[in-house]
C-alpha positions as CSV (number, residue, x, y, z in Angstrom):
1,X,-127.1,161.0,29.4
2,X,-126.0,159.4,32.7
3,X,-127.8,156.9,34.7
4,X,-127.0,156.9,38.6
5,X,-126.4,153.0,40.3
6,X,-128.7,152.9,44.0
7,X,-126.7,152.2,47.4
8,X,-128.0,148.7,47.0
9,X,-127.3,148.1,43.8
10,X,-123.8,149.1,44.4
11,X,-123.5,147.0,47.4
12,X,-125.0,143.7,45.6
13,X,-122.6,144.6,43.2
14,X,-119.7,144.3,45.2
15,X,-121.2,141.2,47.4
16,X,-121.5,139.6,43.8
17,X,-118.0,140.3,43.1
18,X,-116.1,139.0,46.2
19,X,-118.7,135.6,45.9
20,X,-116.7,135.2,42.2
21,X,-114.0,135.0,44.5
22,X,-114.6,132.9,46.8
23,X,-112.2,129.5,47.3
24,X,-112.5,125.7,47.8
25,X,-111.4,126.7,51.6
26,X,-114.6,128.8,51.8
27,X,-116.6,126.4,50.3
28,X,-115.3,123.8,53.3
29,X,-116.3,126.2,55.5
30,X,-119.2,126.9,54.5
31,X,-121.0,123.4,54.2
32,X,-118.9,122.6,57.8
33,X,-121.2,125.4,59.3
34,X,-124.5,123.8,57.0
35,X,-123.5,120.5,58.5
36,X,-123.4,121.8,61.8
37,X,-126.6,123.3,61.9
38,X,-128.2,120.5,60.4
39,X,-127.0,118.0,63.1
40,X,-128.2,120.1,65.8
41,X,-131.3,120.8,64.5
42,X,-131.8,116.8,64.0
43,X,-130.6,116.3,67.6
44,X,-132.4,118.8,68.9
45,X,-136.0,117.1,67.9
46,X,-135.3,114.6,70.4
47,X,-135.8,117.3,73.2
48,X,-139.8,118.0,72.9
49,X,-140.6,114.5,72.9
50,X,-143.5,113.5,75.3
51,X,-142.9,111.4,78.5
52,X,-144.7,110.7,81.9
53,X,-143.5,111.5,85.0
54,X,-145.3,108.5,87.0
55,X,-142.7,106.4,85.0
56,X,-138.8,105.9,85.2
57,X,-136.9,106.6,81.7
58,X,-134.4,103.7,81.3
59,X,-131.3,103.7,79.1
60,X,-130.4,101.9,75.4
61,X,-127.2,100.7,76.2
62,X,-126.8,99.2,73.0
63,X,-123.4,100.7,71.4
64,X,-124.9,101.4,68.2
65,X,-126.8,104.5,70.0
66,X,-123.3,106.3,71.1
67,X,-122.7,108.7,68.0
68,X,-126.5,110.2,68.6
69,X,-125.8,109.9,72.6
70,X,-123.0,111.9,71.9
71,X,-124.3,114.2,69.8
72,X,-127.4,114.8,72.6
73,X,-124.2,115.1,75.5
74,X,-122.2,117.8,73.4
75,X,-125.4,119.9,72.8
76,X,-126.1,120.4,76.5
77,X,-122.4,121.1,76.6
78,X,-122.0,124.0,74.7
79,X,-125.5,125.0,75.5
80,X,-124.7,125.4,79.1
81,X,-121.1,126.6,78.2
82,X,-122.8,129.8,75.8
83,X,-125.0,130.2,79.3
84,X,-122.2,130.1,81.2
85,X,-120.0,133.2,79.7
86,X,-123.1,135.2,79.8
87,X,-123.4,134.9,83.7
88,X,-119.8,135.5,83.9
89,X,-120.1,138.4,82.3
90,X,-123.1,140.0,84.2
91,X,-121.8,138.3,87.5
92,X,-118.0,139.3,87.2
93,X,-119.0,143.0,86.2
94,X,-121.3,143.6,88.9
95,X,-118.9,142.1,91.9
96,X,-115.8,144.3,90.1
97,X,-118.0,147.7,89.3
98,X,-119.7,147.7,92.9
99,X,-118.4,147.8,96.1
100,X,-121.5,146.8,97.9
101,X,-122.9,144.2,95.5
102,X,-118.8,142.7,95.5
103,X,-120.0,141.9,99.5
104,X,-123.4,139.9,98.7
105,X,-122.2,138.6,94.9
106,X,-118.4,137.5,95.9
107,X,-119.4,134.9,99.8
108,X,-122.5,134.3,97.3
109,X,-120.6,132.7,94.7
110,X,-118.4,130.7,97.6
111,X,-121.5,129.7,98.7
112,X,-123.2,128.3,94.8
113,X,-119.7,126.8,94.2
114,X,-119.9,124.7,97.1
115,X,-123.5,123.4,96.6
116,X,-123.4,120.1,94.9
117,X,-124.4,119.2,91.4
118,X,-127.2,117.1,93.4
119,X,-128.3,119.5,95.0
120,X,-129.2,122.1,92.2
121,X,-130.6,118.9,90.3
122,X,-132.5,118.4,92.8
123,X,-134.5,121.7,93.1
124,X,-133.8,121.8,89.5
125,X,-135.6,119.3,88.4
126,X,-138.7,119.3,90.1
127,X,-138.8,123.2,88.8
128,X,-138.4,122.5,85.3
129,X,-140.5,119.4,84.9
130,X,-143.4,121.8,86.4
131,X,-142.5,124.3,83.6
132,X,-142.6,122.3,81.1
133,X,-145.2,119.5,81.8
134,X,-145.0,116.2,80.2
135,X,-142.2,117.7,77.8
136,X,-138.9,115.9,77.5
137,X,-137.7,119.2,77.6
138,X,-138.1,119.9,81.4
139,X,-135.8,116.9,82.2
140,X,-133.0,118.6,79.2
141,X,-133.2,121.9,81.2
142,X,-132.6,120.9,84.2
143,X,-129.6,118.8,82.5
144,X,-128.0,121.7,80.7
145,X,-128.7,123.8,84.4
146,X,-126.7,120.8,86.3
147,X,-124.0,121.2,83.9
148,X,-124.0,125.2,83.9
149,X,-123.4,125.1,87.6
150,X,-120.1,122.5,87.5
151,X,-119.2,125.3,84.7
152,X,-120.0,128.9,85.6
153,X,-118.2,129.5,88.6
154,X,-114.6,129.1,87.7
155,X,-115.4,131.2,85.0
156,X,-116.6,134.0,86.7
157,X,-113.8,133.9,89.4
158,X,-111.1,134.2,86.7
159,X,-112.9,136.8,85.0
160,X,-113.8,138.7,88.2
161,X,-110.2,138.9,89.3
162,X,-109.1,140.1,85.6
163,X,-111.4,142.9,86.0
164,X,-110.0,143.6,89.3
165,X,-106.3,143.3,88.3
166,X,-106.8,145.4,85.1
167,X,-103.3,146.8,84.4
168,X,-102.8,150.5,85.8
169,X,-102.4,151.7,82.0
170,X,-104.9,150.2,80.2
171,X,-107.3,151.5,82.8
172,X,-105.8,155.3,82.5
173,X,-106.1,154.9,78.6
174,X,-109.8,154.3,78.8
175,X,-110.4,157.1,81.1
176,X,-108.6,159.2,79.1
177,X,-110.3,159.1,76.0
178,X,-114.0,159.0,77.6
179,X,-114.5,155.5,76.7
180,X,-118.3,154.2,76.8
181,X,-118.6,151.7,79.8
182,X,-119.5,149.5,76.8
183,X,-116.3,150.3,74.8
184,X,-114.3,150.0,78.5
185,X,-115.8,146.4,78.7
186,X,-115.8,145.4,75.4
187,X,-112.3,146.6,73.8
188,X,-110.1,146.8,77.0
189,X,-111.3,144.6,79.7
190,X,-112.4,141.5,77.8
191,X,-109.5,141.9,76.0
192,X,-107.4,141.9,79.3
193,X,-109.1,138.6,80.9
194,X,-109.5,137.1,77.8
195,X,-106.5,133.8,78.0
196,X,-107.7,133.3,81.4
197,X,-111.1,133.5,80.0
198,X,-110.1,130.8,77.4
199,X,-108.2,129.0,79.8
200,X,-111.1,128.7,82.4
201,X,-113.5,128.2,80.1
202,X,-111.7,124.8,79.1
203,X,-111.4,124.1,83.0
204,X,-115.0,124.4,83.4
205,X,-115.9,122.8,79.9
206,X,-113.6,119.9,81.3
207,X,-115.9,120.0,84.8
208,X,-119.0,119.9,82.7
209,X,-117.8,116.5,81.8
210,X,-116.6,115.5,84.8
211,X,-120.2,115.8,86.3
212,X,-121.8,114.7,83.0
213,X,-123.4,111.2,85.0
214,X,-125.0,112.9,87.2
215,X,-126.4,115.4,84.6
216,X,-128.0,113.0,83.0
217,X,-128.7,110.0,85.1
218,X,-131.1,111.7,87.5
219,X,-132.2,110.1,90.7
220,X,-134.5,112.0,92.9
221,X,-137.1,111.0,95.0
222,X,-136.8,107.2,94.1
223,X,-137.2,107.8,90.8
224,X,-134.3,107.8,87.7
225,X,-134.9,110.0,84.9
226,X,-132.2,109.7,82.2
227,X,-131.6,111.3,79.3
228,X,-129.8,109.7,75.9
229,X,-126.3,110.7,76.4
230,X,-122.8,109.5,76.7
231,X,-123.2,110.0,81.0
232,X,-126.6,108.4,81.5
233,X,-124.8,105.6,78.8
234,X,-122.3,105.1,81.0
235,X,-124.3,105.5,84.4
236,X,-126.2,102.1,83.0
237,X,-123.4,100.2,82.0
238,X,-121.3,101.2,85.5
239,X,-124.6,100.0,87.2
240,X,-125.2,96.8,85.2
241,X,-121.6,95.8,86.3
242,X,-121.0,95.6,81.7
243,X,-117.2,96.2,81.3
244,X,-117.3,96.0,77.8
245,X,-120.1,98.8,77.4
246,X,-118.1,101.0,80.0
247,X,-115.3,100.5,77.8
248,X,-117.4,101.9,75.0
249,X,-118.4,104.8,76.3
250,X,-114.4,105.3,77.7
251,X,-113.8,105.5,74.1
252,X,-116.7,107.8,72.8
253,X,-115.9,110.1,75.7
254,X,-112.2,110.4,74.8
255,X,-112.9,110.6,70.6
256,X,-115.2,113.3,71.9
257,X,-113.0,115.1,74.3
258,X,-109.9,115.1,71.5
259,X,-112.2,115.9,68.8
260,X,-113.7,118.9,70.8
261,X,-110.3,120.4,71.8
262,X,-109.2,120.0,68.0
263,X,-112.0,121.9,66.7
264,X,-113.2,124.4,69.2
265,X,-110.6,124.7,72.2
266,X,-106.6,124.7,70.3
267,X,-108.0,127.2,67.9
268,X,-109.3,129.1,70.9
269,X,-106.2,129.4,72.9
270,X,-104.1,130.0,69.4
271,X,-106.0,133.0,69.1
272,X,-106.1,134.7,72.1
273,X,-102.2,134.7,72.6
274,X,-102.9,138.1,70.6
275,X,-103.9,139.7,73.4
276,X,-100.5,138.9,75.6
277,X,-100.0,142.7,77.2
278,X,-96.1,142.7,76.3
279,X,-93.8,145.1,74.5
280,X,-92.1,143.1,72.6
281,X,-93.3,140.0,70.3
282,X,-92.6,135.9,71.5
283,X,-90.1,134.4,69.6
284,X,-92.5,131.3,69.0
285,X,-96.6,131.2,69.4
286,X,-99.1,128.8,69.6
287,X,-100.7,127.5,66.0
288,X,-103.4,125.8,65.3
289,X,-104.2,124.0,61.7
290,X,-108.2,125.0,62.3
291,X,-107.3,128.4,63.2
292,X,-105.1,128.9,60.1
293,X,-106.9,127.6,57.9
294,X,-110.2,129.3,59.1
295,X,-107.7,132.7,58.4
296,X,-107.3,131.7,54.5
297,X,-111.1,131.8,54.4
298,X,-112.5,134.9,52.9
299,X,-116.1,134.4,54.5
300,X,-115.2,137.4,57.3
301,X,-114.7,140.0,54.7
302,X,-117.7,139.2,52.6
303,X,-119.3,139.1,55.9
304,X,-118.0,141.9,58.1
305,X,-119.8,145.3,55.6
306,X,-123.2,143.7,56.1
307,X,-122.9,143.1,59.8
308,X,-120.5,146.5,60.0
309,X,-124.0,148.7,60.5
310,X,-125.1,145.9,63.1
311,X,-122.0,146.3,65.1
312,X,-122.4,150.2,64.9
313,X,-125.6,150.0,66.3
314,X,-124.4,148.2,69.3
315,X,-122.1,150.2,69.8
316,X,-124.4,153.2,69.9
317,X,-126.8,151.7,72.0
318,X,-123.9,150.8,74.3
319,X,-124.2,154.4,75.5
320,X,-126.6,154.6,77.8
321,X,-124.5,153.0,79.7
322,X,-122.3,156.3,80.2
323,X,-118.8,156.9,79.8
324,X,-116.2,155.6,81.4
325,X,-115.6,159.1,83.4
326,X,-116.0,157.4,87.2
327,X,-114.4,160.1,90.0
328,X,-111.2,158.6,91.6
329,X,-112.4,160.0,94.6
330,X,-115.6,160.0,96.4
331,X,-117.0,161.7,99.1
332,X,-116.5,159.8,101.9
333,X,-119.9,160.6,104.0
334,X,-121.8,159.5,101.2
335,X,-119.8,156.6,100.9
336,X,-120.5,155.4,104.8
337,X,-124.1,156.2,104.4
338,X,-124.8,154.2,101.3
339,X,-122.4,150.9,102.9
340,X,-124.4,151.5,106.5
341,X,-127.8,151.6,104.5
342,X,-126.7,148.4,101.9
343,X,-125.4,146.5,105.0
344,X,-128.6,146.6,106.8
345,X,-131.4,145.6,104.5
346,X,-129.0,143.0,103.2
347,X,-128.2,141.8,106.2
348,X,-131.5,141.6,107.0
349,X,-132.7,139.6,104.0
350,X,-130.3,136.8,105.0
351,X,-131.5,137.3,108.3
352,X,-134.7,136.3,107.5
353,X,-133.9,133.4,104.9
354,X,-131.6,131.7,107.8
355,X,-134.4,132.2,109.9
356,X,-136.7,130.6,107.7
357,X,-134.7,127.6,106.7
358,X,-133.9,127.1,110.6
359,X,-137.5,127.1,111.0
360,X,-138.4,124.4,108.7
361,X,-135.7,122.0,109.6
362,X,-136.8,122.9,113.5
363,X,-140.4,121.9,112.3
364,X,-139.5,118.7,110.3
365,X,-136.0,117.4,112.3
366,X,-135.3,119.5,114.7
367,X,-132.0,121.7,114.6
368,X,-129.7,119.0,116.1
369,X,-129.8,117.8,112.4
370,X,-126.9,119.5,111.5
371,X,-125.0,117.4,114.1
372,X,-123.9,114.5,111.9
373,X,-123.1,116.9,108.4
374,X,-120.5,119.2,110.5
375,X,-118.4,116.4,112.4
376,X,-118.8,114.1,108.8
377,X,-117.9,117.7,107.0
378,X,-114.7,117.2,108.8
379,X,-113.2,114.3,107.6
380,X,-113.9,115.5,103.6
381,X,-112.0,118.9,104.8
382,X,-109.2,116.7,105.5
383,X,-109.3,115.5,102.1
384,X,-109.9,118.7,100.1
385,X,-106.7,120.2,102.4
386,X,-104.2,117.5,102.1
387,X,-105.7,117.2,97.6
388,X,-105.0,121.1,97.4
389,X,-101.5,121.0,99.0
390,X,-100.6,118.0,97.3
391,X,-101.9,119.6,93.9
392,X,-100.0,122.8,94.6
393,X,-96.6,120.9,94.9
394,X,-97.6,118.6,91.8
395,X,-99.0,121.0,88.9
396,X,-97.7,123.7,90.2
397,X,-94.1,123.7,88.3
398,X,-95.6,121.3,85.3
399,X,-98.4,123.8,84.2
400,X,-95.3,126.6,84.3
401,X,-93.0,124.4,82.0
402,X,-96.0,123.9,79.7
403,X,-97.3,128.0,80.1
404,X,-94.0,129.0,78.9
405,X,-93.5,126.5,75.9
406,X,-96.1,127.0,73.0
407,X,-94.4,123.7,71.5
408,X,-95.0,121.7,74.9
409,X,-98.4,123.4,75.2
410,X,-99.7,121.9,72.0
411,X,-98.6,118.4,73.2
412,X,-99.7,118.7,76.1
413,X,-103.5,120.8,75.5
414,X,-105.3,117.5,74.2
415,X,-103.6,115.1,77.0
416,X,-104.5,117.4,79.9
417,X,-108.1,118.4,78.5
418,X,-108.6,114.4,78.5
419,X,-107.3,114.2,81.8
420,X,-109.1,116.8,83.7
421,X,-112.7,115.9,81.5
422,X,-112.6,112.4,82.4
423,X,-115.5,111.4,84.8
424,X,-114.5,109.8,88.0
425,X,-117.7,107.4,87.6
426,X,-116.0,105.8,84.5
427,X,-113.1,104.7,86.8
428,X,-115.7,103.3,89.2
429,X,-115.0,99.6,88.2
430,X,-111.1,100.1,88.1
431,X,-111.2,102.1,91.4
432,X,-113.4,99.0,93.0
433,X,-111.1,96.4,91.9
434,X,-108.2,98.5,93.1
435,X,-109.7,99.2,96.2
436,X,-110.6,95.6,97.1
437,X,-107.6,94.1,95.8
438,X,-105.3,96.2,97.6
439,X,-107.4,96.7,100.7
440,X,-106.9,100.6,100.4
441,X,-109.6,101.9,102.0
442,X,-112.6,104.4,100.5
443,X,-111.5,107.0,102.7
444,X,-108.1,107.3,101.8
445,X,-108.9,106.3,98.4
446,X,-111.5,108.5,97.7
447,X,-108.8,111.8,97.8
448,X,-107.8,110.5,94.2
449,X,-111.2,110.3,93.3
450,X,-111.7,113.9,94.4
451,X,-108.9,114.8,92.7
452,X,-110.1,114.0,89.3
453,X,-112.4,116.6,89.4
454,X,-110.2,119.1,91.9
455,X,-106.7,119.3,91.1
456,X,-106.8,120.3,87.1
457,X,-108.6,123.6,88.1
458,X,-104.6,124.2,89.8
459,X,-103.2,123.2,86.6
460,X,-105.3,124.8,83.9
461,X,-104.6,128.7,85.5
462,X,-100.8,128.0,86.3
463,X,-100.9,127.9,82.6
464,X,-102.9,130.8,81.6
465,X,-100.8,133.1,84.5
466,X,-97.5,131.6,82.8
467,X,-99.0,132.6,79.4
468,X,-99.5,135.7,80.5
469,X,-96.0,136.7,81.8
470,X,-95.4,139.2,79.0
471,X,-92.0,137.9,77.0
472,X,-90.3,140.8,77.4
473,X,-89.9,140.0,81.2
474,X,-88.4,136.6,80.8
475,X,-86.1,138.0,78.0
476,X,-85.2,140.5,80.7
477,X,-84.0,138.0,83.4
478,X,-82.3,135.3,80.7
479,X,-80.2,138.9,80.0
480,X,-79.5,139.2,83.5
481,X,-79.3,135.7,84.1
482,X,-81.5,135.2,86.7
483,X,-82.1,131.5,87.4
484,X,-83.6,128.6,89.3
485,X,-85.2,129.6,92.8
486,X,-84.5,133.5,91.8
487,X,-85.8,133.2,88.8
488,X,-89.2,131.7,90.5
489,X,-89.2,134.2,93.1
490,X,-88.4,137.4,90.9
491,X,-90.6,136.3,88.4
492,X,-92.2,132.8,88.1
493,X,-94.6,133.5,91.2
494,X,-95.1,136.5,90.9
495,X,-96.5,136.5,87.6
496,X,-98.5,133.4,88.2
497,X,-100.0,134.4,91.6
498,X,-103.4,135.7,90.9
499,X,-103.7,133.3,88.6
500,X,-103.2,130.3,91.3
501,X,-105.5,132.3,93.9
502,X,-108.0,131.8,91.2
503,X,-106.9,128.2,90.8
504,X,-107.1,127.1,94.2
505,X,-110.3,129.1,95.3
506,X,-112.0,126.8,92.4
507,X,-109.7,123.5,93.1
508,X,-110.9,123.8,96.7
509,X,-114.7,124.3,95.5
510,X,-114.7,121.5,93.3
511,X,-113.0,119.6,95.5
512,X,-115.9,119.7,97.7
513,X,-118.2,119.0,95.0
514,X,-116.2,116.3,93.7
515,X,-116.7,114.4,97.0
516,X,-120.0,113.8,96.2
517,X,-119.0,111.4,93.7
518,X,-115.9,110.1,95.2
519,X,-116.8,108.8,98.3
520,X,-120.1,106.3,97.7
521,X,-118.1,104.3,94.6
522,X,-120.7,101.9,93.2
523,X,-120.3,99.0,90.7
524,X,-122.2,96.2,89.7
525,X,-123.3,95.0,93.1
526,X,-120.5,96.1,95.0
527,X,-120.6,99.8,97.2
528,X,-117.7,101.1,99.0
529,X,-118.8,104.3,101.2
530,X,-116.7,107.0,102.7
531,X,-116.9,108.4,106.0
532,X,-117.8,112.2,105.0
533,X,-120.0,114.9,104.1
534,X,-120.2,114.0,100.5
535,X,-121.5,110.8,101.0
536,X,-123.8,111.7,103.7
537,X,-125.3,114.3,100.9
538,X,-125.4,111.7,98.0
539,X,-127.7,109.0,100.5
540,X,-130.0,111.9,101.3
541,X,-130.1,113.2,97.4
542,X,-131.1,109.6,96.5
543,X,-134.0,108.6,99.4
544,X,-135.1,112.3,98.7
545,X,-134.6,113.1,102.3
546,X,-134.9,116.9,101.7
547,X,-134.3,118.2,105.2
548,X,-130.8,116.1,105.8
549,X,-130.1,117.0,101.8
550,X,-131.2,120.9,103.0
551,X,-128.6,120.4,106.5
552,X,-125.6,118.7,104.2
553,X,-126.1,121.2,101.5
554,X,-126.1,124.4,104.1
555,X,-123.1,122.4,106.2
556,X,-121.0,121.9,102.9
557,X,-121.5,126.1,102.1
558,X,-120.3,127.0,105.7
559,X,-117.1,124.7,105.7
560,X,-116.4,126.3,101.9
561,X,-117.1,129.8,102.7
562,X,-115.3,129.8,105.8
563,X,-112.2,128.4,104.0
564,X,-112.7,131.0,101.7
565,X,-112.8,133.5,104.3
566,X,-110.1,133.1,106.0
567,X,-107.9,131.7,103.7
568,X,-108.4,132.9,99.9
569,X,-109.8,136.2,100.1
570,X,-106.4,137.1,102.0
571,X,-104.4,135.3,99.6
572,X,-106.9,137.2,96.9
573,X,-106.0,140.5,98.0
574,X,-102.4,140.3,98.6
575,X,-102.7,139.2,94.2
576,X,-104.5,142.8,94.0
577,X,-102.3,144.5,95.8
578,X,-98.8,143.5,95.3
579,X,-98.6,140.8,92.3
580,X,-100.8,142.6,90.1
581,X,-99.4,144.3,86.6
């Protein structure tokens, strides 16, 4: 007599069996990822507390509250990073896949990039509070959403133009076999963008920090609101003139910045060097001690049959979306009818919301408001030309050298990322001691303050478009023996062209944003004020003067978008066209 075993028992069977064989690596990993969850929920009670919005919050600047303040600035963090790839994943595919929506989505994007941090916080906040009354959790909203927008837009540039330069073949190959859209997007195209993904991603992680005072040290309408974190820390100790706190919080930032990129960012761009599109393999790769010794665990193959039917799923629901069977040609009456149609109700939607915020600044200032922004909008496009130029020449041929050397990369990773995520506020007192002793003024001064926040956005994609010169090319021309300037023109900028398009569209946005920071430098009681738009925006965020914040806000997206316009959209499509693989 026989006896039959059930699908489950089988399958608890064999879970049983590959738990016997489990090792003290998976045992690390798996009370890492307990740990992990257990400080975040901890951390995360603090958000729900009750407060009143008749009162200002104040900040402990005692040091003994950095680790948790930490903990609380790191959660927003990732929070708004997780947010952030989603939006650049609906955003990016929407601009690529459709010609009309490409005209609204791509100036719109110029346009958020360009709005400052302060000015999102400020509508921000008032929304969120009102959704969430009397909850701490309003204020850590509207933290994580100040955060997600110094994050999501370099992000979804890079990963727009990967979706636009997709490589001839791989595009043919998913025709072909009558890929799924979802299949298309999921095994070829995020595939294809995915080391300027990684790359960006750092960027914008890096731009998250750079903003991370005015995250959570909020001032609008009179009032401060600030939340326990390593910015609002530092915000208190910048104000209360306390070097020795400042240093502090210098310190926390950087253990936090190195520990971050150790953990979460090496082992990211370690692993995505595996989807280089070259022939031929590189002689030396990237490694990273987290990611290998994540690879001896066993937890993915214990793992991978129960989530298998989960993936399938996806995967089948994935095709409603269609197959990837678009015509290559279209009918072109059809194709005029739809533009003419899209073209005129969008049109006049923005029409009407220019019409309607000309209307309320005619009825509270009258129109001659935007006066002052576009001559004081002037002297920051000074500064944002001459940081760009000067960037370009700088980072241009370092971020190459480092791109093409995995050993020089790994040296170099933690240094930059603590470079390009260090917030220009912490150099306030340094900068004002500089500034006076030197007798430099603010408004020549305040270009290397911009910078801080602009010019890594050059650097950080000159090394992803490096990365991504497949090494069968440069084994090519060290055959032929191509070198110095024709090596660079043959090959060097070629490759790293649409890479730096990306790099400077960004650079030039941040730049813009960073000058709300760089040119009113505060400390103790000392102030040192710029002539220029940011500044003008930064007096009217903090008297809650919405109609001049409204006209600086509006001034500041005209000067971007028309730099955009006529400068890196060209620049963009000359990458498409003739520097794409």
């Amino acid at each position: 007599m026989s006896f039959r075993t059930s699908p489950a028992t089988r399958v608890t069977s064999r879970f049983s069996g590959r738990l016997a064989r489990l090792s003290w690596v998976d045992a690390v990993v798996a009370a890492a990822v307990l740990v992990l969850f257990y400080v975040v929920l901890q951390v995360g009670h603090g958000t729900t507390v009750r407060f009143s919005t008749d009162q200002s919050i104040k900040v402990d600047t005692d040091p003994g509250r950095l680790p948790y303040d930490a903990a609380r600035s790191l959660l927003r963090m990732f929070i708004a990073l997780a947010a952030s790839i989603v939006f650049t994943f609906v955003y990016a595919l929407a601009a690529a896949k459709s010609r009309r929506l490409e005209r609204i989505l791509i100036p719109a994007l110029d346009i958020l990039q360009s709005v400052p941090v302060l000015g999102f916080l400020t509508v921000a906040v008032s929304g969120f509070i009102a959704l969430f009354p009397g909850s701490m959790l309003g204020l850590e909203c509207a933290s994580i959403f100040a955060i997600f927008t110094s994050q999501a837009w370099n992000m979804t540039f890079g990963f727009y133009h990967s979706l636009t330069s997709l490589p001839r073949e791989l595009d043919e190959l998913s025709r072909s076999f009558r890929f799924t859209r979802w299949m298309r997007f999921w095994r070829v195209e995020v595939p294809s963008g995915m080391i300027s993904l990684v790359w960006n991603g750092m960027m914008s992680f890096g731009g998250g920090w750079f903003f991370l005072v005015a995250s959570e040290a909020i001032s609008v309408n009179n009032r401060d609101y600030a939340l326990p974190g390593v910015g609002s820390y530092a915000g208190a100790a910048i104000a209360d003139g306390d070097l020795g706190k400042v240093g502090w919080a210098i310190l926390t930032m950087a253990v936090m910045v190195i520990g971050v990129n150790f953990l979460f960012w090496r082992p990211l761009t370690a692993w995505a060097e595996k989807f280089k599109n070259e022939q031929s393999e590189a002689s030396e790769v990237q490694r990273s001690v987290v990611l290998d010794f994540l690879r001896r665990s066993n937890w993915p193959r214990l793992l991978g049959p129960v989530f298998r039917p989960v993936g399938r799923a996806l995967s089948g629901a994935g095709r409603v979306f269609g197959t990837d069977d678009r015509p290559l040609h279209v009918d072109g009456a059809r194709r005029r009818t739809g533009d003419i149609t899209f073209t005129v109700v969008a049109g006049a939607l923005i029409l009407w919301g220019l019409f309607d915020l000309g209307r309320y600044l005619h009825d509270e200032t009258g129109l001659g408001v935007f006066g002052e922004p576009l001559l004081l909008g002037l002297a920051t496009l000074a500064r944002v030309v001459v940081l760009v130029a000067a960037a370009t020449v700088v980072w241009v041929p370092i971020g190459v050298k480092i791109g093409f050397s995995p050993r020089l990369t790994r040296i170099a990773q933690p240094v930059v990322q603590v470079l390009a995520s260090f917030p220009a506020n912490f150099l306030f007192p340094l900068a004002v001691w500089f500034f006076l002793r030197t007798g430099l003024s603010i408004n020549i001064g305040g270009i290397l303050l911009m910078a801080l926040g602009a010019q890594w956005y050059i650097l950080f994609n000159t090394i992803a478009g490096a990365m991504s010169i497949p090494s069968d090319l440069r084994e090519a021309m060290d055959d032929l023996g191509v070198r110095g300037w024709q090596r660079w023109k043959r090959l060097i900028l070629p490759g790293i062209f649409p890479s730096y398009v990306t790099g400077g569209i960004t650079a030039s946005g941040g730049a813009w944003n960073a000058s709300i920071v760089a040119e009113v430098v505060t400390f103790g009681g000392t102030t040192l004020t710029a002539t220029g738009l940011g500044a003008y925006i930064a007096r009217a965020t903090a008297s809650g003067d919405f109609p001049h914040l409204l006209a600086g806000v509006a001034v500041m997206s005209l000067y971007v978008v028309g730099l955009n316009r006529l400068l890196w959209r060209r620049l963009y499509r000359l990458a498409d066209t003739r520097y794409a693989l």
